[in-house]
N, C-alpha and C positions, 0 to 999 in steps of 0.2 A: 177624188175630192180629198185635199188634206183635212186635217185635225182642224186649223183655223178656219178653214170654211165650213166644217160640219158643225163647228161651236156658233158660229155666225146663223147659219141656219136657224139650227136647235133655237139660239137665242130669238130670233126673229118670231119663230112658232108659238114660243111660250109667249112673250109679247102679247100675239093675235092671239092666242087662248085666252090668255086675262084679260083680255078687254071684251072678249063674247062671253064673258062669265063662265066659263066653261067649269068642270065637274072639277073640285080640289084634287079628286085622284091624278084624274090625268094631267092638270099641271105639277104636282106630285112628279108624275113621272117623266114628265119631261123636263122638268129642273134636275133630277138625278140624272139625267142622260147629259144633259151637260156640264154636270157637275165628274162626268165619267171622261168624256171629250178635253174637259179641262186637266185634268189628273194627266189621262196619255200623254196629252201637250206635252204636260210641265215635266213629265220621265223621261221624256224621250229628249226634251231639251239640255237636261241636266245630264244626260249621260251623255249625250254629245260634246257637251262641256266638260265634264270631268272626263274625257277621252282626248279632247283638246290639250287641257292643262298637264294631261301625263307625257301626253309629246313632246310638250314645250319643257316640261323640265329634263326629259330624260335629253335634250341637247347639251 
């Protein structure tokens, strides 16, 4: 399962938490778990990119 669909998930969870009124904590913690899922995305994307960008200059 990539990062986009674990975010997808996550997001979908917390969703159905908050609407069963569930405990602050544990939506607490599962907005941080997505908030974690989102982070890797966004590193993992960017260094992709700037891996990208160094090959294209070094032509």
């Amino acid at each position: 399962m990539g990062k986009v669909d674990k975010i997808e998930v996550a997001r979908n969870i917390l969703y159905n938490a908050a609407r069963m009124n569930m405990n602050k904590e544990i939506i607490l913690k599962i907005s941080q778990k997505i908030d974690q899922y989102i982070v890797e995305h966004f590193n993992k994307n960017r260094s992709q990119k700037d891996i990208l960008g160094k090959e294209q200059i070094g032509k």
